[in-house]
C-alpha positions in Angstrom: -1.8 4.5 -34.4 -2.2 5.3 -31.0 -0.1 7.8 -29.1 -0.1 7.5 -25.5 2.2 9.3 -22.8 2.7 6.7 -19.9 3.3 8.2 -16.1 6.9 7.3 -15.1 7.8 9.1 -11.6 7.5 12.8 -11.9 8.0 12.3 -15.9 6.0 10.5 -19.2 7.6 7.5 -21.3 5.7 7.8 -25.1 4.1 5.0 -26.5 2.8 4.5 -29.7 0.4 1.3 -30.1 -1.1 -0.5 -33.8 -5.2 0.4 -33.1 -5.3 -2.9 -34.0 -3.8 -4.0 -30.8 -5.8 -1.3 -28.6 -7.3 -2.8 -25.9 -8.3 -0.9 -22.8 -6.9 2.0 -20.8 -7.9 1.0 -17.0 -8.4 4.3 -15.6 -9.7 5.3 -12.2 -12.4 7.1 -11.5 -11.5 10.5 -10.2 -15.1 11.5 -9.4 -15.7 15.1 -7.6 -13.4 15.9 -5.0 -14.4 18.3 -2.0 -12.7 20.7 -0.1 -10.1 19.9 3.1 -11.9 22.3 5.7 -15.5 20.9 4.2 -14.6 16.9 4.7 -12.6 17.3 7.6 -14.6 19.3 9.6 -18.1 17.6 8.6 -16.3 14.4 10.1 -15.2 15.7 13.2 -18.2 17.0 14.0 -20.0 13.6 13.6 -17.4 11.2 14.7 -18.7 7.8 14.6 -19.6 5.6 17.8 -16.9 7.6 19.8 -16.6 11.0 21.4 -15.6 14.1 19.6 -12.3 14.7 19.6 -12.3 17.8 21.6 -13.9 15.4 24.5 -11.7 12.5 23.7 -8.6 14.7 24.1 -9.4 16.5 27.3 -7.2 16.0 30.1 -5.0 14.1 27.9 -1.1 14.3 29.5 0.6 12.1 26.7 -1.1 12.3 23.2 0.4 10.3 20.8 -0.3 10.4 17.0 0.5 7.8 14.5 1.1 8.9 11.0 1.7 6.8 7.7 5.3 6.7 5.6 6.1 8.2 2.7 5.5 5.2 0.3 1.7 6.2 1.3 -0.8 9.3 -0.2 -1.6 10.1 3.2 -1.6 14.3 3.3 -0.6 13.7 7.0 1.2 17.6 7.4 -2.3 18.9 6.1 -4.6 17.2 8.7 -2.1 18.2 11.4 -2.4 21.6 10.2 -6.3 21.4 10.3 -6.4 19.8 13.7 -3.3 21.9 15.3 -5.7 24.3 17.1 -7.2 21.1 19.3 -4.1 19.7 19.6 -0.9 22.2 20.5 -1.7 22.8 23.9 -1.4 19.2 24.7 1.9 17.3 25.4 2.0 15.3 22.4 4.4 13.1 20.1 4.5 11.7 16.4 4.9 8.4 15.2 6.0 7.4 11.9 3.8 3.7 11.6 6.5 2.6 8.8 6.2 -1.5 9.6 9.0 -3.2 7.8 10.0 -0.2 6.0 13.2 2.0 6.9 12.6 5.5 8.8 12.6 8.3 5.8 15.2 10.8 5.9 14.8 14.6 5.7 13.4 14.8 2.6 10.9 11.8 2.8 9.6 14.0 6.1 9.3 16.8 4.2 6.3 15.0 2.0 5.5 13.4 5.3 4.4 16.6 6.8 5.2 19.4 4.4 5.6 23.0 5.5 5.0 21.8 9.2 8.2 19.7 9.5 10.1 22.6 10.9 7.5 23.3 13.6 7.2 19.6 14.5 10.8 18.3 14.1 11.9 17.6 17.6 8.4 15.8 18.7 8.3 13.2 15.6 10.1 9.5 16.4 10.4 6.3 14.2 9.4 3.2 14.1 11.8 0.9 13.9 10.4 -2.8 13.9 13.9 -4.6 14.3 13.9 -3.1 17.8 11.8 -6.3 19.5 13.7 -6.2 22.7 12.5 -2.8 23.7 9.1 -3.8 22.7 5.8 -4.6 24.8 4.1 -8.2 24.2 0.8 -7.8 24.0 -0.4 -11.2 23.6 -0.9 -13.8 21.1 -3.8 -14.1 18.9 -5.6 -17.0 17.6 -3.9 -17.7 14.6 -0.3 -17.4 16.6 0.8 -14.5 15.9 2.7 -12.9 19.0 1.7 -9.3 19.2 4.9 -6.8 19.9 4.5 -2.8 19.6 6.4 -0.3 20.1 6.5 1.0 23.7 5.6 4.5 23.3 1.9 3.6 22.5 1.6 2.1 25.9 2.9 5.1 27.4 0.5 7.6 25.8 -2.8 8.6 27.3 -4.4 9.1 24.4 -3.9 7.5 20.6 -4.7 9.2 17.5 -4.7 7.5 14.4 -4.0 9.3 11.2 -4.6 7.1 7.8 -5.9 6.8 4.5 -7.9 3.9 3.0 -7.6 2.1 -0.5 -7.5 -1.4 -1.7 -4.4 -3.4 -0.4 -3.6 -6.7 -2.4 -3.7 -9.4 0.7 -5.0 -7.3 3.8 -8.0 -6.4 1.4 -7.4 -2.4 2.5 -4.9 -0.2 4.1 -6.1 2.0 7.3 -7.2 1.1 10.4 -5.7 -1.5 12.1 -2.8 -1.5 10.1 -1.7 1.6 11.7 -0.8 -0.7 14.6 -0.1 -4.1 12.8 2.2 -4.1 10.7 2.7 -0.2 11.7 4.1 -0.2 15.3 4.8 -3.9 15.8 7.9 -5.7 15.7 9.3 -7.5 12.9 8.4 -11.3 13.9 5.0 -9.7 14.7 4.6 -8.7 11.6 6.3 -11.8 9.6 3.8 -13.9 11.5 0.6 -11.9 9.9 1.5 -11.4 6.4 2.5 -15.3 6.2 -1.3 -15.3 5.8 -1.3 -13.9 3.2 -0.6 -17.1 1.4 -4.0 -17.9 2.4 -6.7 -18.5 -0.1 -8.7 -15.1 1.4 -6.1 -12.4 1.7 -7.5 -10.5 -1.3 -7.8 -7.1 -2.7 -11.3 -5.4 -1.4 -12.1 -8.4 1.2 -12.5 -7.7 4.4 -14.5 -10.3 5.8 -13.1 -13.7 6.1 -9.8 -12.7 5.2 -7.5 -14.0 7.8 -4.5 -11.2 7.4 -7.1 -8.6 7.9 -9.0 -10.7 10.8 -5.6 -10.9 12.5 -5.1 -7.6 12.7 -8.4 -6.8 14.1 -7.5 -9.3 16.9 -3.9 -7.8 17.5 -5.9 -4.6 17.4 -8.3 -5.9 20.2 -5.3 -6.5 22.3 -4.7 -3.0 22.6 -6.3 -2.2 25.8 -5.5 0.9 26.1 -4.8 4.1 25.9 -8.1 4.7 23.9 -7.9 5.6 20.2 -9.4 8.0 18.5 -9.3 7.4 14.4 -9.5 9.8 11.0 -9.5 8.2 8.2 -9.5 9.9 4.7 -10.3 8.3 1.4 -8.5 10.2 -1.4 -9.1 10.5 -5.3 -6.6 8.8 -7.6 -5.1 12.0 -8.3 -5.0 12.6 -4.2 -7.7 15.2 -3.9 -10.3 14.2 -0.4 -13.1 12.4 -1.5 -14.5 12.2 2.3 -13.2 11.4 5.8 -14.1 9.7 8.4 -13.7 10.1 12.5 -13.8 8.8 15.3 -13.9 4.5 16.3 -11.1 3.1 14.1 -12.7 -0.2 13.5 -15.6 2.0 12.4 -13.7 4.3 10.0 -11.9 1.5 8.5 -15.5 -0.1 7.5 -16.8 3.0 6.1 -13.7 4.3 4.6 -13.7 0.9 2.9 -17.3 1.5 1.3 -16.5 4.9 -0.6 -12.7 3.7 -1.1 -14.9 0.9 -4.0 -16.0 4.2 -5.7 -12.7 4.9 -6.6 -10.2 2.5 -6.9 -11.8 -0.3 -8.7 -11.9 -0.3 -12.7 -14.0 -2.0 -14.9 -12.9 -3.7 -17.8 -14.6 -5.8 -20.3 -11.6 -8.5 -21.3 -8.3 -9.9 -20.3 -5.8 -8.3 -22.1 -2.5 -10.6 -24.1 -0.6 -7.7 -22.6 -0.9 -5.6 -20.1 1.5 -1.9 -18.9 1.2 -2.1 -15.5 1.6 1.9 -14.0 2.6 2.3 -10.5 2.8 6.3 -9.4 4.0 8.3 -6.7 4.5 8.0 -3.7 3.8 3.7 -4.1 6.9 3.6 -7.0 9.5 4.5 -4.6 11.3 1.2 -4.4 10.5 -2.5 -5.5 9.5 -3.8 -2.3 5.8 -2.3 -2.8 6.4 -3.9 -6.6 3.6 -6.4 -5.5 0.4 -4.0 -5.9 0.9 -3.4 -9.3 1.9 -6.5 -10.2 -1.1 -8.8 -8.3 -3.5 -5.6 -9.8 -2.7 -5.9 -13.1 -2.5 -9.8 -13.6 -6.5 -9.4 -12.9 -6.7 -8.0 -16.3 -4.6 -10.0 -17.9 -4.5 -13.9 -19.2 -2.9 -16.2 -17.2 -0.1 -16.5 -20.1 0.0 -12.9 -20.6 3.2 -10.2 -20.4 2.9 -7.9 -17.9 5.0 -4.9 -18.3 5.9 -3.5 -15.2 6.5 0.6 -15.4 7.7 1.7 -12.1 11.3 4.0 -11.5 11.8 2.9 -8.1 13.6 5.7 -6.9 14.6 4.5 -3.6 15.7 1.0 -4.9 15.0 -2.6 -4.9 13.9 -2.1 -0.9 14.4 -4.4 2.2 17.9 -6.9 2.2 15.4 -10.2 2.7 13.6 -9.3 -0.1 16.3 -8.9 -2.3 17.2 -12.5 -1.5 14.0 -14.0 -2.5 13.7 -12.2 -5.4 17.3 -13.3 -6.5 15.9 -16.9 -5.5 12.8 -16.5 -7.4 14.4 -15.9 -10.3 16.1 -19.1 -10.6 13.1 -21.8 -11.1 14.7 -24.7 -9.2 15.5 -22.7 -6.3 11.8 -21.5 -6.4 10.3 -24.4 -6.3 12.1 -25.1 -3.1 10.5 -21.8 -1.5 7.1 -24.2 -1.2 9.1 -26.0 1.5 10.9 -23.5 3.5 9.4 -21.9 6.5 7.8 -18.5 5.7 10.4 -15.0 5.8 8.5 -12.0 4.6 7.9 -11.1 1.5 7.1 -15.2 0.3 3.8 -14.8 -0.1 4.7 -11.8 -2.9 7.3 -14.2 -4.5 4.9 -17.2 -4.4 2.1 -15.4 -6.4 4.5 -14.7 -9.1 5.8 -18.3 -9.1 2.7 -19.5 -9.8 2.0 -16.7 -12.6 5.4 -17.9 -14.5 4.7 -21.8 -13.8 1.3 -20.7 -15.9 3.3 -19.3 -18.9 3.0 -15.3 -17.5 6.0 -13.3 -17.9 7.0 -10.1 -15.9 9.1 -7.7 -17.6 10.5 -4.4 -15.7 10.8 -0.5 -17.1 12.2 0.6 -13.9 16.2 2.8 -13.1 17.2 -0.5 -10.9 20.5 -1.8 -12.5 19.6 -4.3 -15.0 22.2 -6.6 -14.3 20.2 -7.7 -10.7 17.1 -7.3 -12.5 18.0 -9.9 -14.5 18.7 -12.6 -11.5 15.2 -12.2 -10.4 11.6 -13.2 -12.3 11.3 -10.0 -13.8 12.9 -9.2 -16.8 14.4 -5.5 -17.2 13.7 -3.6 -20.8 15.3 -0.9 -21.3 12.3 0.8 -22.9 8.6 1.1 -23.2 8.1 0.7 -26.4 10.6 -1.6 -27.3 9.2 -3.9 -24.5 5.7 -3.6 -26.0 7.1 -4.4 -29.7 8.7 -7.2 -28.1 5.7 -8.4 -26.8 3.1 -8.1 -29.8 6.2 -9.9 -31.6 5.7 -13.0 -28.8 1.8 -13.0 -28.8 0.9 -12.3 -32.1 -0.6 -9.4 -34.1 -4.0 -10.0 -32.8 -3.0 -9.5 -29.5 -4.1 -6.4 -27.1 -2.6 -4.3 -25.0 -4.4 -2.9 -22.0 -3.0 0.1 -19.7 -3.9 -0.2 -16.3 -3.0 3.3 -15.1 -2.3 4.0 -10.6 -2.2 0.2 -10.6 -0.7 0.2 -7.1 -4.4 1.4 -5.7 -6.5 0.5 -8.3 -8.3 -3.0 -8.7 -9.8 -4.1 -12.4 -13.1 -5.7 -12.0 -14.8 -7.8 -15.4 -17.9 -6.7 -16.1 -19.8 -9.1 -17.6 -23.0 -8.3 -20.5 
């Protein structure tokens, strides 16, 4: 027998699995992390087809900083700790990028920025992206997506972009240009670019010739000014720095992208009859970022496999609109009908899961959302692990295996192939 402890929030769920129906534990690769002062400072000092910062700061009367959410690892209070000698004698705001998602309260700021959130209080703001109608149009890119941000980017001097880099399911990786879209833009801006995700090349680790990514870029190029200035840190699996990156944001992005593969994909050797999908902190706060663990894990498992779904989801089931669909989704002749319907946000996460079910997949949940609307939408709540996994060895057999795909919401299984 095999005794596991599975990660679930800031706790472990045991698990005890038949050898016979071991398959693979999908783990990261942590690899050797290096120190904060080391990786940030070799980066600043060779910023990449840009000025230093030092040089791109000067004279600066409006410096504004955009920062990531809490639903992301980004160690944003640390690098403003590093960098606060170049930046606190300039007049400067924050920016809380948060897209779609609500602005955090007190103690989602205080993982935001740790032990500088009393120091920096009164200069951060929030996105909000339901605000359109104080909003600047930028312009409409080839694909038709009308570009809105928020106005305080267009009153800044100077832009600094604060991010980290790992895979993302449909916009192939987060950083970069997402700080602005979805970041800072308004919600029709935003509903516009992820309805390509339903696109055949919005996928995990593709950054060329997918057309959610490529949208972005050209919302991005919109941006005429003020000039931006980017860091972008790739982090372990267990959140240590693996290296940064300054300096041109589209270049960051691209580079960040390169040593991100050296992380976060996992090799595996076969699809698994059943597979524990793990999401962990901060990306199990609430259902909405449910998706990443969900698309991840269905690339190690059969198409008429059981994916378990382990996630707390602390914060709930996330946006109202998404709580629709999934209560939609749930019932098979309504979601056939979503085909048909002009695109709302979060489809294109609804759709893939459609399709996985219509195959003969199953999603089950191990999360504290109340069973009872669980149980209206496509995934099924189990009220424990390892009743959920006997369950399922009952369904597929006793030959079946069981892989465990561990930080599934940033890491990607790749077959490899003898």
């Amino acid at each position: 027998m095999k005794s596991l402890r599975i990660p679930y929030g800031n706790e472990c769920l045991p698990l005890e699995i038949r050898e016979t129906n071991w398959g693979e534990s999908l783990s990261p690769n942590e690899g050797e992390g290096i120190s904060w002062e080391k990786g940030l400072g070799q980066a600043l000092q060779n910023p990449l087809d840009s000025p230093g910062l030092e040089e791109f700061l000067r004279g600066s009367r409006f410096l504004l900083i955009l920062v990531n959410d809490e639903t992301r690892p980004t160690p944003s209070g640390r690098i403003l700790e590093f960098l606060w000698p170049e930046i606190r004698s300039y007049n400067f705001q924050i920016l809380v990028a948060g897209g779609v998602h609500q602005p955090p309260g007190e103690e989602g700021c205080r993982k935001i920025f740790g032990s500088l959130w009393e120091r920096i209080k009164d200069r951060v703001r929030f996105h909000d992206c339901r605000q359109e109608g104080s909003m600047v149009f930028l312009g409409e890119t080839s694909r038709g997506t009308r570009v809105l941000i928020n106005q305080a980017i267009m009153m800044a001097d100077r832009l600094l972009v604060i991010g980290s880099v790992e895979p993302h399911y449909f916009a192939g990786y987060t950083g970069g240009r997402k700080a602005i879209l979805p970041g800072v833009a308004g919600y029709s801006s935003i509903v516009a670019n992820h309805s390509l995700a339903m696109e055949a090349g919005a996928q995990p680790l593709a950054l060329s010739g997918n057309p959610v990514h490529e949208d972005q870029e050209e919302a991005l190029g919109l941006l005429l000014r003020p000039p931006i200035f980017s860091l972008m840190l790739v982090l372990t699996p267990a959140h240590r720095l693996a290296s940064a990156y300054a300096g041109s944001i589209r270049e960051t992005l691209v580079r960040a992208a390169e040593k991100a593969d050296e992380h976060f994909t996992v090799p595996f050797k076969e699809k698994a009859d059943i597979l524990i999908s793990v999401a962990q902190p901060p990306l199990d706060l609430d259902l909405y970022q449910s998706q990443k663990p969900i698309e991840h894990g269905k690339m190690a498992l059969k198409e008429d496999g059981i994916l378990i779904l382990v996630m707390p989801c602390p914060q709930g089931p996330g946006p109202k609109e998404f709580q629709g669909l999934l209560i939609q989704a749930g019932d098979p002749a309504q979601a056939r009908t979503m085909l048909y319907q002009p695109y709302q946000l979060g489809f294109h996460r609804i759709l893939r899961n459609v399709r996985f079910i219509h195959k003969g997949g199953q999603i089950w949940g191990i999360t504290d959302l109340d069973s009872n609307f669980l149980s209206q939408t496509f995934i099924k709540p189990m009220p424990d692990l390892q009743e959920a996994v006997n369950q399922a060895l009952d369904l597929k057999g006793p030959q079946a295996k069981v892989h465990v795909l561990l930080n599934a919401s940033l890491c990607v299984p790749k077959q490899t192939f003898s």
